[in-house]
TIMISE-825191 format. One record per residue: x, y, z negated of N, C-alpha, C, O in turn; residue number from 0. Coordinates in nm, 4 decimals, decimal comma. Each point is the difference from the previous one (the first is absolute). Layout:
<recs>
       n.u       n.v       n.w      ca.u      ca.v      ca.w       c.u       c.v       c.w       o.u       o.v       o.w   nr
         X         Y         Z         X         Y         Z         X         Y         Z         X         Y         Z  NUM
...
</recs>
This chain:
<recs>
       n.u       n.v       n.w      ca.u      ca.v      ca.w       c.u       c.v       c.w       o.u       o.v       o.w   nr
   -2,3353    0,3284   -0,0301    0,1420   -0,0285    0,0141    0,0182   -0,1498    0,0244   -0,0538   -0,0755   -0,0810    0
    0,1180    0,0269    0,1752    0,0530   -0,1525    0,0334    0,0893   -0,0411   -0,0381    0,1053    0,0575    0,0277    1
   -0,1034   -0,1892   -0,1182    0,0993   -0,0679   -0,0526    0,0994    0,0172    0,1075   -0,0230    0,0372    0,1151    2
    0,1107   -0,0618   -0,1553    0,1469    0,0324    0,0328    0,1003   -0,1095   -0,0603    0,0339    0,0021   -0,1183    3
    0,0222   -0,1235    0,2349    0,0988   -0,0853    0,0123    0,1479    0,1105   -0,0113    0,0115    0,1017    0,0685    4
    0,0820   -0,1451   -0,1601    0,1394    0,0845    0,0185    0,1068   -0,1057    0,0560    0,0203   -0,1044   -0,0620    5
    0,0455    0,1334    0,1776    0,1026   -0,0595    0,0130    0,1552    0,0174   -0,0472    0,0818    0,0845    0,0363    6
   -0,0711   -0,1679   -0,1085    0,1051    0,0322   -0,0909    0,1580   -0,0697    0,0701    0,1101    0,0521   -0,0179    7
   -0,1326   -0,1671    0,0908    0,1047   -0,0706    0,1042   -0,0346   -0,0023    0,0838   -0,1169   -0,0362    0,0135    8
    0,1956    0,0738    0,1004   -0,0438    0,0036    0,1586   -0,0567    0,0420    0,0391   -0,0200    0,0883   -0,0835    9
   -0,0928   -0,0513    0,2229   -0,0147    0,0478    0,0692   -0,1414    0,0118   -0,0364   -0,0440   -0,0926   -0,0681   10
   -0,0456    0,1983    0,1030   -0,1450    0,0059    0,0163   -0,0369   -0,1074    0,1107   -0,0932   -0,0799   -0,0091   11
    0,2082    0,0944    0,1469   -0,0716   -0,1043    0,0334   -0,0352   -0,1452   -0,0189   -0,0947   -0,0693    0,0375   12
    0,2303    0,0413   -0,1260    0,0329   -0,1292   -0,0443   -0,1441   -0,0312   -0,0885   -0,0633   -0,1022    0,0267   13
    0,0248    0,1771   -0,1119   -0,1292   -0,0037   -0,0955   -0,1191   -0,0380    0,0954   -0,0791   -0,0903   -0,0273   14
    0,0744    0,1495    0,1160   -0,1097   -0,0068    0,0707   -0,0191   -0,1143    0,0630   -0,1165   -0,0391    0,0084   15
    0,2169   -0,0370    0,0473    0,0016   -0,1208    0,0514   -0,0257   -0,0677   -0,0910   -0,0708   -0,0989    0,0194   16
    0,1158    0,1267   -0,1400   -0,0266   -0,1091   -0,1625   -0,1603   -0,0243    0,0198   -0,0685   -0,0996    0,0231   17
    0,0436    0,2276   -0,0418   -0,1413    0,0442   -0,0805   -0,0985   -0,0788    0,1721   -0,0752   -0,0940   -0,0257   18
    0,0816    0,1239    0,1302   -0,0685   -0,0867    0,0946   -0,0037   -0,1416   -0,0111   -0,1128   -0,0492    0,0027   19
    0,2122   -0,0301   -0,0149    0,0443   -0,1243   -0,0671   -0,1268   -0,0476   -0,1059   -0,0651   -0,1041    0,0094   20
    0,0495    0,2150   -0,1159   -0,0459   -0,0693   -0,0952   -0,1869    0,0506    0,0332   -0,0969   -0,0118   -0,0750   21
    0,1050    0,0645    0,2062   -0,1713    0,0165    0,0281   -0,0228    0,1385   -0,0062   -0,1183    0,0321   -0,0114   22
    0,2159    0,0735    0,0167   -0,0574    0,1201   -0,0014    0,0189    0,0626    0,1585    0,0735   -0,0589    0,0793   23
   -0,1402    0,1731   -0,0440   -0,0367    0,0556    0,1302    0,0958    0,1093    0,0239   -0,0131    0,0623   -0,1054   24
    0,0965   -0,0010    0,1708    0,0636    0,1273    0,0284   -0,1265    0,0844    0,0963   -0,0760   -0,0362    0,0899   25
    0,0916    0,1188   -0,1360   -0,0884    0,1509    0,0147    0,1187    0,1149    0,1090   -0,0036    0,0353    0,1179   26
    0,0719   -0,0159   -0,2013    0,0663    0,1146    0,0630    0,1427   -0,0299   -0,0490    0,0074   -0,0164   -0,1218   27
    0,1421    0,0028    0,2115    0,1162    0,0348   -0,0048    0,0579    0,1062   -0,0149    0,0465    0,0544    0,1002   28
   -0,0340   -0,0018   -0,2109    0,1068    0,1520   -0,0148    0,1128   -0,0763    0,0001    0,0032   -0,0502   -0,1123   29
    0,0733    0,0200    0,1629    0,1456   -0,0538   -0,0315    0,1188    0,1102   -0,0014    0,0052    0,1070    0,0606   30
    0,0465   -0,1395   -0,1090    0,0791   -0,0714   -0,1441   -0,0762    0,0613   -0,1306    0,0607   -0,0331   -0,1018   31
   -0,1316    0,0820    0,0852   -0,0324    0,0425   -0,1566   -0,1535   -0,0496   -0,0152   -0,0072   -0,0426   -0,1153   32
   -0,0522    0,0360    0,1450   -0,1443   -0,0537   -0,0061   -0,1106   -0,0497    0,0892    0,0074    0,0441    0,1147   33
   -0,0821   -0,1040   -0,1328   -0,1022   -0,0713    0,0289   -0,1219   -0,0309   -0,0570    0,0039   -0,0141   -0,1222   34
   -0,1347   -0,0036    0,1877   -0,1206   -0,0240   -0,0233   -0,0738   -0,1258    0,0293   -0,0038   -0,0453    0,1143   35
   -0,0619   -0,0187   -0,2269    0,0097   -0,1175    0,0429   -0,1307   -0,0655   -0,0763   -0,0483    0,0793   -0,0808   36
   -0,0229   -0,2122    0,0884   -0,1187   -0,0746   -0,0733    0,0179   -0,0672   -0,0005    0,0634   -0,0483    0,0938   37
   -0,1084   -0,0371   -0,2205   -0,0086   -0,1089   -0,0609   -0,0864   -0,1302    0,0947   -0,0456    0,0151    0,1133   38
    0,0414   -0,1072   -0,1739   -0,1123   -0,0598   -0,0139   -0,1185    0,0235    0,0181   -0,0666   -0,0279    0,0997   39
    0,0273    0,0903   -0,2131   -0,1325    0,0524   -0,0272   -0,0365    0,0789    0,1218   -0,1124   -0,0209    0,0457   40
    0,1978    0,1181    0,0209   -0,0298    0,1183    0,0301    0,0207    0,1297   -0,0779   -0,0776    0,0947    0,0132   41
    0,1687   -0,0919   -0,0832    0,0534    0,1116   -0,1020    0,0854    0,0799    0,0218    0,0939   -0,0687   -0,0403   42
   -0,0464    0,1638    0,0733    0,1260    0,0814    0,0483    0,1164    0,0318   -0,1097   -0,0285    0,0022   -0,1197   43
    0,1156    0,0139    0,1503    0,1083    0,0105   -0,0587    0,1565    0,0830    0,0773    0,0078    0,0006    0,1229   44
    0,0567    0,0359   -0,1708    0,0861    0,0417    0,0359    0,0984   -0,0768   -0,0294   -0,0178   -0,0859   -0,0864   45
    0,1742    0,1015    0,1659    0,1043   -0,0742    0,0272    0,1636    0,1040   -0,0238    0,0916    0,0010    0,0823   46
   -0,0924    0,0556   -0,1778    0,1291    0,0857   -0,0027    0,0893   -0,0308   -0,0548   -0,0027   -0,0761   -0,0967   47
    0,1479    0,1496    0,1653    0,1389    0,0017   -0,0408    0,0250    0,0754   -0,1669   -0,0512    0,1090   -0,0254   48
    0,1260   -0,1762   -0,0660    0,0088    0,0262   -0,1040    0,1007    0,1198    0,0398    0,0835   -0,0096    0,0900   49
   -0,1048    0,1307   -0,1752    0,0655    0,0859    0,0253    0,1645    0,0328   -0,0314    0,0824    0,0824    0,0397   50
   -0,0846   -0,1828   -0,1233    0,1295   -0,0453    0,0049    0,1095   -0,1220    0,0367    0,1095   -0,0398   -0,0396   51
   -0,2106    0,0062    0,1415    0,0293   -0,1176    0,0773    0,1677    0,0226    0,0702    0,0485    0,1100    0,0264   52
    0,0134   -0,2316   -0,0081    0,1557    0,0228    0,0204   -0,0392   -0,0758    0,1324   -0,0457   -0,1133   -0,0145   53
    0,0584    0,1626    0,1393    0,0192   -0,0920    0,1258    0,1046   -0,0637    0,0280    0,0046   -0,0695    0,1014   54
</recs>
């Protein structure tokens, strides 16, 4: 199972631009609800919409 980023404000994509910023890789765009993505290291992770997220 892959750690899992929750977006709790704004957009998955908005996160994703964060998370590149700070050195991580995008993998795969599901937009608007999720994404696949690596670290640094090379570690995978996921990128999802909190399910009770208010757009």
């Amino acid at each position: 199972m892959l750690p899992v980023v929750t977006v709790l404000v704004g957009t998955v994509a908005e996160q994703v631009q964060t998370l590149i910023a700070k050195g991580a890789s995008l993998v795969e765009l599901h937009d608007p609800m999720e994404a696949l993505m690596t670290d640094p290291e090379g570690n995978r992770f996921r990128v999802v919409l909190d399910p009770d997220h208010e757009a």
